[in-house]
C-alpha positions in Angstrom: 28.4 -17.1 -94.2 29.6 -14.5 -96.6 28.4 -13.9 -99.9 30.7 -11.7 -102.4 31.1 -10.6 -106.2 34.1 -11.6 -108.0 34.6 -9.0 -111.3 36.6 -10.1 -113.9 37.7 -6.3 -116.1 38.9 -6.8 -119.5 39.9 -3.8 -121.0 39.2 -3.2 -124.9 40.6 -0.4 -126.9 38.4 2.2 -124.4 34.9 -0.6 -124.0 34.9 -2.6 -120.7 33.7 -6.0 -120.5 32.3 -7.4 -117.5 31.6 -10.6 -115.9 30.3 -11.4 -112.5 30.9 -14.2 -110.4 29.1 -15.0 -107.0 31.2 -17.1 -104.5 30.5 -18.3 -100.6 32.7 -17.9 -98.1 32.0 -19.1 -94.4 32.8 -17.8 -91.3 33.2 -20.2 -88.8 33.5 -19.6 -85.2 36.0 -21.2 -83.6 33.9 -23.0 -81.2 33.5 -26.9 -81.4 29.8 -27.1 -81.3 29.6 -25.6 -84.3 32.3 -27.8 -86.2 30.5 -30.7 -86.9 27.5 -28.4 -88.0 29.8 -26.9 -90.8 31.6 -30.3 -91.7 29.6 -31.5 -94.7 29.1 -27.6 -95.8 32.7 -27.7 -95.6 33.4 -30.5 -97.3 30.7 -29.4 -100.3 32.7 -26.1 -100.2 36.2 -27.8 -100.7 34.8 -29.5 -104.0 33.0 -26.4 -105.4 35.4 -23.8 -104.8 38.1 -25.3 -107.2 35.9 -25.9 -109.7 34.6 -22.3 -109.3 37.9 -20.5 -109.9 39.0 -22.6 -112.2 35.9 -21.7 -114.5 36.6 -18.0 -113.4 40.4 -18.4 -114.9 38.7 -20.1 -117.8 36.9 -17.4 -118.8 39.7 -14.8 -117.8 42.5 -17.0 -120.1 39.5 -16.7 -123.0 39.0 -12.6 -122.6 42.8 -11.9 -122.9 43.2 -14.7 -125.9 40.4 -12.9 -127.7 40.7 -9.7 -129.2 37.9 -7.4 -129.2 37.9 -4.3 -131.8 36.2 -1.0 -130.8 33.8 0.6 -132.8 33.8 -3.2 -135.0 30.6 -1.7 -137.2 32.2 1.8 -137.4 29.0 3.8 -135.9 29.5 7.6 -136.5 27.3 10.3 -137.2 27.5 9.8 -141.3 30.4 12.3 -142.7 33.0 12.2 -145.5 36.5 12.9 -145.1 36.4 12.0 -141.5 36.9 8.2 -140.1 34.6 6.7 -137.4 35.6 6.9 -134.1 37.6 4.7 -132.4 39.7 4.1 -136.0 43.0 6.5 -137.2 43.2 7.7 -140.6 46.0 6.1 -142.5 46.0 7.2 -145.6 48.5 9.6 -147.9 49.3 13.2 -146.9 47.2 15.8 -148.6 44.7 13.1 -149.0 40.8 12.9 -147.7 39.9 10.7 -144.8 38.0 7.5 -145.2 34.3 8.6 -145.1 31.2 7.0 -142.5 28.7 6.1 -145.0 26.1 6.0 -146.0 25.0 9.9 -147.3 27.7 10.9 -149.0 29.5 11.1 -152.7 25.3 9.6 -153.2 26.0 6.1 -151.6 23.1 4.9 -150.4 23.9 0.7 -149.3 22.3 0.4 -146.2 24.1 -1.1 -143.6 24.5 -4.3 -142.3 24.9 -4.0 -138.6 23.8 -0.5 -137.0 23.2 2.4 -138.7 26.8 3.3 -140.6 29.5 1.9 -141.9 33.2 2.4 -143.3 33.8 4.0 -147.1 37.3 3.5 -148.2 38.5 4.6 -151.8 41.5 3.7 -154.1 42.4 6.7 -156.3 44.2 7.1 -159.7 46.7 9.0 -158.5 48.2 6.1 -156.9 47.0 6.7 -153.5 44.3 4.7 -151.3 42.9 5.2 -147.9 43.2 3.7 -144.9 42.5 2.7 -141.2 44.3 1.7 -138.4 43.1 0.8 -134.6 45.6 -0.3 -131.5 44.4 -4.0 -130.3 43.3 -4.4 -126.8 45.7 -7.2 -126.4 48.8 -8.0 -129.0 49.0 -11.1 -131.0 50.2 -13.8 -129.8 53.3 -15.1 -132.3 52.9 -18.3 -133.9 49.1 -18.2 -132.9 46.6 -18.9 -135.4 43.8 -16.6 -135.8 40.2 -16.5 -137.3 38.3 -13.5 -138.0 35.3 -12.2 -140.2 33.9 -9.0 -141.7 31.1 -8.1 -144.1 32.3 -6.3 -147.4 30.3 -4.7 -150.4 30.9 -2.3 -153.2 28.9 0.5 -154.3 28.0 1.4 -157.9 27.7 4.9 -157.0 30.4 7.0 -155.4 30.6 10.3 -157.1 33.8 12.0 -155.9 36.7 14.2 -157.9 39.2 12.5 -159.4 43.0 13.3 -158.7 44.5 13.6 -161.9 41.8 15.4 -164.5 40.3 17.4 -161.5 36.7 16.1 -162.8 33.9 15.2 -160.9 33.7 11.2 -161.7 32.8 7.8 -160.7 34.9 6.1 -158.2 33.1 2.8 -159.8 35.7 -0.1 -160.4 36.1 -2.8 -157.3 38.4 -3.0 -155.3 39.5 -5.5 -152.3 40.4 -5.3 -148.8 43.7 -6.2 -147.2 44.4 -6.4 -143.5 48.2 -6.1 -141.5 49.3 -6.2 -138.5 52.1 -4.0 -137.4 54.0 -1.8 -134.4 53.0 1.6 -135.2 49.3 3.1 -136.0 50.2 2.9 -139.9 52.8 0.4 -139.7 52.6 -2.5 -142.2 54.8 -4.8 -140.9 52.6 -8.5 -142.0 50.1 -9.1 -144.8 47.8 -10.9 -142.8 44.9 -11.2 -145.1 43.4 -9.9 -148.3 40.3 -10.6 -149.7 38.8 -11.3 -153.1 38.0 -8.1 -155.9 34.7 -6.8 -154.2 31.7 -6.2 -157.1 29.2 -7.4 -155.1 26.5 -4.5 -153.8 24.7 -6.7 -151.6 26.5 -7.1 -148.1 28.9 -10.7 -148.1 30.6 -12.1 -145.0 34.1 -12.7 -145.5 36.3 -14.8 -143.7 40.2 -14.3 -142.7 42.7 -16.9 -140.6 46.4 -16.1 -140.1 49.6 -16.5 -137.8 51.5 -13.3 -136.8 54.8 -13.7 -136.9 55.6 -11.0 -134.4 53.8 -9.9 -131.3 52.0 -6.7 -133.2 49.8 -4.4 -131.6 47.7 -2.4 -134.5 45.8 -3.6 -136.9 45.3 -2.2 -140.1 42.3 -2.5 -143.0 43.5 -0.9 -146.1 41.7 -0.6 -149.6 43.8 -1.6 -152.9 43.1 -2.4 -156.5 42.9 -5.3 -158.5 46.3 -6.7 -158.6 48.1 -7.4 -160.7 47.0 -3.7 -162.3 49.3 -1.9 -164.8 47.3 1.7 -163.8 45.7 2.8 -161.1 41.9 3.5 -161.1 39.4 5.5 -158.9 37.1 2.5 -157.3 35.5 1.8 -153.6 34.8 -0.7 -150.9 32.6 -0.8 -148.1 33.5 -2.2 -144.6 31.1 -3.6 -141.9 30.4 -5.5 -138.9 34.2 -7.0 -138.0 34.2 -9.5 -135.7 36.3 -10.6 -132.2 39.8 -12.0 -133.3 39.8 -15.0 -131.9 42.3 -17.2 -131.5 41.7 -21.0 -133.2 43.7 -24.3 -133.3 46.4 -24.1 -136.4 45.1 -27.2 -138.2 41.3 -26.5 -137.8 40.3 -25.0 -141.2 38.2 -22.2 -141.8 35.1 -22.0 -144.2 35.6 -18.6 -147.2 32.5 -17.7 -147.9 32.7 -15.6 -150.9 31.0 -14.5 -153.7 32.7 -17.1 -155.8 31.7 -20.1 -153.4 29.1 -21.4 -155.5 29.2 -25.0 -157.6 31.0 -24.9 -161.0 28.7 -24.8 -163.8 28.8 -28.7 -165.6 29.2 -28.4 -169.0 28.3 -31.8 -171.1 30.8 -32.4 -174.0 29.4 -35.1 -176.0 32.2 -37.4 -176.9 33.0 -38.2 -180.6 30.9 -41.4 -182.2 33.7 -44.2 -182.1 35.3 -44.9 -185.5 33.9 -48.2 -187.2 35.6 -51.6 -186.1 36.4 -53.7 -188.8 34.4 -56.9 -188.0 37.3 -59.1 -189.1 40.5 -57.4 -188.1 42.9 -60.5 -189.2 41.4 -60.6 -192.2 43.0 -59.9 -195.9 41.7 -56.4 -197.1 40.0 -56.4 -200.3 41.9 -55.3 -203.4 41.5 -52.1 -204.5 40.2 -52.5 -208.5 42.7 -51.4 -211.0 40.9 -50.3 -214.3 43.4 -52.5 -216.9 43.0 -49.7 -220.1 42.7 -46.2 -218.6 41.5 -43.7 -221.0 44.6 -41.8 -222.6 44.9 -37.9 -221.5 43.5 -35.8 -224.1 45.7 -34.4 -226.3 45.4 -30.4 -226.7 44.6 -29.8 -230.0 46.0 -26.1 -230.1 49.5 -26.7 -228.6 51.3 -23.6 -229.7 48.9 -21.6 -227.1 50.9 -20.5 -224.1 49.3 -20.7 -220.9 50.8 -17.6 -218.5 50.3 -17.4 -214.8 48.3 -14.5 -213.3 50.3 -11.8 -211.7 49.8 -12.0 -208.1 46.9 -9.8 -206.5 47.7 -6.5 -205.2 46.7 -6.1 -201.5 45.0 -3.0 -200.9 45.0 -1.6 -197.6 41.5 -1.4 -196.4 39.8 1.8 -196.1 40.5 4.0 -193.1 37.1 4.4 -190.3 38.2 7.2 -188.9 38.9 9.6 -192.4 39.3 12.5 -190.1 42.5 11.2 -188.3 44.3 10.7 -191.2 45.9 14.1 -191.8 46.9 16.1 -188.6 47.2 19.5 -190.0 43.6 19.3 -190.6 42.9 19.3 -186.9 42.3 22.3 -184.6 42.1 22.5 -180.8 39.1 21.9 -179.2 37.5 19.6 -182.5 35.6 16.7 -181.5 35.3 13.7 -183.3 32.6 10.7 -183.6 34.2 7.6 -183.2 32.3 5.3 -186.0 31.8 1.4 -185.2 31.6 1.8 -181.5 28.9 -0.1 -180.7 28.2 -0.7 -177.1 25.4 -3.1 -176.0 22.9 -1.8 -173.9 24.0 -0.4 -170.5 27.4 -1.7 -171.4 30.9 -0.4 -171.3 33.0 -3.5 -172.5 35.5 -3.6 -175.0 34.1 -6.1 -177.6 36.5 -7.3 -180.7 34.7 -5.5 -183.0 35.6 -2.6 -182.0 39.1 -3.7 -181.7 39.6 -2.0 -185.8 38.3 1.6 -184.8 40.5 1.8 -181.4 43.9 1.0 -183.4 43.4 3.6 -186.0 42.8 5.7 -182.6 46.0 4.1 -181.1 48.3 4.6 -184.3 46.9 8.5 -185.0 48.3 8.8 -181.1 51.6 7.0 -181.8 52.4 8.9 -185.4 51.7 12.4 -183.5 53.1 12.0 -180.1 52.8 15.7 -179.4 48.6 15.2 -179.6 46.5 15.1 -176.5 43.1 14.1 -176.5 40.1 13.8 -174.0 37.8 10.6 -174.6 34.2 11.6 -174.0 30.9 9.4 -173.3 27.5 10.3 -174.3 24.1 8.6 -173.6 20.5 9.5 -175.0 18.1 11.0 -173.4 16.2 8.5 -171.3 17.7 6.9 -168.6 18.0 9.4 -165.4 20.8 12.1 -165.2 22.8 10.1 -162.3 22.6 6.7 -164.7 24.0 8.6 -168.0 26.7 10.4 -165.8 28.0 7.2 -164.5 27.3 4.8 -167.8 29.4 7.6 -170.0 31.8 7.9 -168.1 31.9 4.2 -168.0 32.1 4.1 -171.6 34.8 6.5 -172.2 37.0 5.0 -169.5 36.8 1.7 -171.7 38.4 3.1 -174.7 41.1 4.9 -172.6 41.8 1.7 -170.2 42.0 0.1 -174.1 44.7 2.6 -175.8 46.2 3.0 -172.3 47.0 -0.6 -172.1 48.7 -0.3 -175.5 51.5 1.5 -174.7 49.7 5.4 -174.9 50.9 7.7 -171.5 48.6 8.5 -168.7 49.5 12.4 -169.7 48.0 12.2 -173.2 44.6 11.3 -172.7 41.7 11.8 -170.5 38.6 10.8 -170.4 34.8 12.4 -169.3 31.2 11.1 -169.2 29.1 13.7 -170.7 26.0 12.3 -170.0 22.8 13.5 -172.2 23.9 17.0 -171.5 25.2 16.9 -175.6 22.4 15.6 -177.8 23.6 16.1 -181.5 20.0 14.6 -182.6 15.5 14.4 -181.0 15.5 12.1 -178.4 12.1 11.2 -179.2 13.3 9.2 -182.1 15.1 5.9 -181.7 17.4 7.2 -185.0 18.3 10.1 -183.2 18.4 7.9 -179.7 21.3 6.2 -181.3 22.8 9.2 -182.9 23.2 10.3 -179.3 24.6 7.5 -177.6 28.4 7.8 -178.4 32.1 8.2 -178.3 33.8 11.3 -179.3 37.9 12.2 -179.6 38.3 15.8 -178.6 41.9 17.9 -179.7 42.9 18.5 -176.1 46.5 20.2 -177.8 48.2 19.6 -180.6 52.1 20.5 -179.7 51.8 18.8 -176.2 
């Protein structure tokens, strides 16, 4: 007897996958005294073998069917502006590379699987990144797929942004979306796209689709909120992708997402019923009718004429902002406080408050179109310097996003997080705490 090693080689984007398979051959002699020795082993072999190959084209069918990434938890040495290896930077011309975090632009997430991961920004200049990765088998089309990947956003990532040239925040979430296509950046079919990612703890995400085509790249792309009438500078983080595996069309597939959690039950209480008259058929009482109602009295002075009022006169409430009301007043580089802005702590939303102040802002900008102005955040003095940075910056984004979304250019304002670099007032008190902690206009140019 023989014994031998079948290897079955799959082949995956440059990572080989083996699996061994022991199988018996026997040598017989062609002498007769040795044939009814070997006929039960025989016999035993002519039922095993079968079943052995079979199993080995089994597992062969299953290691061409599913499609294994390389490099799935993007291990690099950490870098920024360079993707992991194994993946091809897709993004813009004259744009940065994808970055292997974490270390850089101070994100600091550990990661999930391994010791990196993949940081992919979307930028307001209208420009995101990108990777792509050839698949070590194309997609079958008209097969249904399933596959999963672990996403997470980080609240720091400190980069410069594209259109004021400032260092800032690349803060807002974004989401992932995944294609399949021809070409290394070709985006030929949406297959997937996941949820807005605010989440900084790691979440695993689930995907299924059906190619259409027989594609041979795959491609993860970041992109913003949608629908989004500007672009922002915001992040996502990308780990631990699974096999693409190959699934039955009608077998469904559990999202586990961030929002998978029970809706909250809110108890109405429902309106006492109305009184039921006891005796519905019944004849109503009547209502009493006084017989001799008191006359009206007479005025005794009836030559007096009785003139309406004139109607009130509407007087336009008093401006907030006093020092937007004439232009020629202004100079270059003048700051102003904008009064009535009060955030809630470690807050940047718009609240309706503050809804009065912002359109006196908003029609100043409209009546002088040849104004720009820089919208600036400032904090008080306790939080740490990172903190104030970002929450400033936060802060003065909100009222930009606000007149932005009102019909004011992209051109004409700007805005900056200050920080507590500018204290107007002593930190030490909470008077001058608050005094600190604002929004100022400043005169970027006043004849465009």
């Amino acid at each position: 007897m023989y014994v031998c090693n079948i290897v079955v080689l799959g082949l995956s984007s440059g990572y080989s996958v083996k699996n061994s398979f022991t199988c018996i051959f026997l040598y017989l002699k062609p002498s007769t005294k040795h044939l009814y020795k070997n006929s039960i082993l025989m016999n035993q072999i002519r039922v095993v073998l079968p079943l052995l190959f079979s199993l080995i084209g089994l597992v062969h069918m299953n290691g061409q069917n599913t499609i294994q990434l390389g490099n799935p938890s993007f291990e690099d040495t950490p870098k920024n502006s360079e993707q992991p290896r194994g993946w091809y930077d897709c993004g813009f011309a004259g744009e940065t590379a994808p970055d292997v975090q974490p270390g850089s632009f101070k994100v600091m997430i550990d990661a999930y699987e391994g010791n990196t991961y993949l940081g992919m920004v979307v930028r307001d200049n209208e420009t995101w990144e990108a990777v792509a990765q050839r698949l070590s088998t194309p997609f079958v089309p008209g097969q249904c797929y399933t596959f999963h990947i672990r996403l997470a956003h980080s609240t720091n990532y400190f980069s410069k942004s594209r259109t004021t040239l400032e260092d800032e925040f690349f803060t807002q979430p974004a989401k992932l979306r995944i294609w399949g296509g021809n070409g290394w950046c070709d985006k030929r079919q949406l297959l997937g796209e996941s949820d807005l990612i605010n989440h900084t703890n790691w979440q695993d995400y689930d995907f299924k689709f059906k190619p259409k085509r027989a594609y041979k790249y795959i491609l993860f792309e970041a992109f913003y909120k949608t629908p989004s009438l500007f672009p922002y500078n915001g992040n996502i983080l990308v780990d631990d992708s699974s096999d693409i595996v190959p699934i039955d069309c009608d077998e469904p597939v559990p999202v586990r997402t961030p929002e998978d959690e029970p809706p909250i039950a809110i108890n109405i209480p429902e309106p006492d019923p109305e009184p039921v008259d006891p005796k519905p058929n019944s004849t109503p009482d009547p209502i009493p009718v006084d017989p001799t109602p008191d006359p009206e009295p007479v005025d005794p002075k009836p030559d007096i004429v009785k003139v309406d009022p004139k109607p009130p006169v509407k007087v336009a409430p008093p401006k907030i902002m006093k020092e937007l009301e004439d232009v020629a007043k202004l100079s270059e580089g003048q700051t102003i406080k904008i009064d009535n802005l009060n955030f809630d702590a470690d807050k940047f939303n718009i609240k309706n408050e503050m809804h009065e102040v912002l359109d006196e802002v908003y029609n100043f900008l409209v009546q002088n179109p040849k104004v720009n102005v820089e919208i600036g955040g400032h904090t008080n003095g306790k939080p740490d310097k990172e903190y104030c940075d970002w929450l400033s910056f936060e802060r003065a984004r909100a009222v930009t996003d606000y007149l932005k979304k009102k019909g004011i250019k992209n051109d004409r304002i700007q805005s900056k997080g200050y920080g507590k670099n500018k204290p107007i007032a002593d930190n030490e008190t909470a008077a001058g705490r608050r005094k600190n902690q604002r929004v100022e206009i400043k005169i970027l140019s006043l004849d465009g």
